[in-house]
N, C-alpha and C positions, 0 to 999 in steps of 0.2 A: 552434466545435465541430469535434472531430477527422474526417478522412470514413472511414467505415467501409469494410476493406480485407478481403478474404477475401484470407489466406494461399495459397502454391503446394502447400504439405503439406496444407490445408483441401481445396484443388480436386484434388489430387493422389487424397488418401482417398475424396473422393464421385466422383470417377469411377471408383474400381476400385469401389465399391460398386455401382453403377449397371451395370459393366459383369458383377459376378456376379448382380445382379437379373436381366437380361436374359437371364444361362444356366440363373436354377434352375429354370427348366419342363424344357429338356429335359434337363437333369442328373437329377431328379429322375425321369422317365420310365426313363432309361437305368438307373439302379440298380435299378429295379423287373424289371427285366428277366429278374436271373436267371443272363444268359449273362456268364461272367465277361471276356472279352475287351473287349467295349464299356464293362466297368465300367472295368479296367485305364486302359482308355484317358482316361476322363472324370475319371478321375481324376490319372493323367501333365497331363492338358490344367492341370487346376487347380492341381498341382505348378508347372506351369510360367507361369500366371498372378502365382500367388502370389511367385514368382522375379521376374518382369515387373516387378509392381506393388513389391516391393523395392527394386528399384533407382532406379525411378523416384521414389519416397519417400524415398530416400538423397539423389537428386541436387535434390530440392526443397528436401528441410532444408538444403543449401550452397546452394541459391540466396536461400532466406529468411535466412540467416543472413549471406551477401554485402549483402542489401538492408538489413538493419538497419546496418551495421557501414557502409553509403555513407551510410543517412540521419544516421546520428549524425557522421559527418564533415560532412555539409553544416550541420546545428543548430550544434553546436560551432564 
């Protein structure tokens, strides 16, 4: 039987997941707020997460897609 592998794009997506778990308490405070400058800002933050976790999703797919493209050379 095959051994079950979590993907780098699987572990990739649950930890940016995990890592907006972790801010929607006080993001969520922050928007309550009111004052628009703290909002700007929690929001640039998440702009620039979401940019983060981009790239690093891009650079998982070329390494999941390097690791298929070595196993099938080694079977073959």
């Amino acid at each position: 039987m095959p051994e079950a592998t979590t993907s780098r794009v699987e572990l990739t997506c649950l930890q940016g997941l995990a890592d907006l778990e972790r801010l929607e308490g006080p993001w969520a405070q922050t928007m309550t707020t009111g004052d628009p400058e703290p909002v700007t800002t929690a929001l640039r933050l998440l702009l620039a997460h979401l940019t983060v976790q981009s790239d690093r999703l891009n650079k998982a797919m070329v390494l999941d897609r390097f690791d298929a493209v070595t196993a099938s050379k080694e079977v073959g």
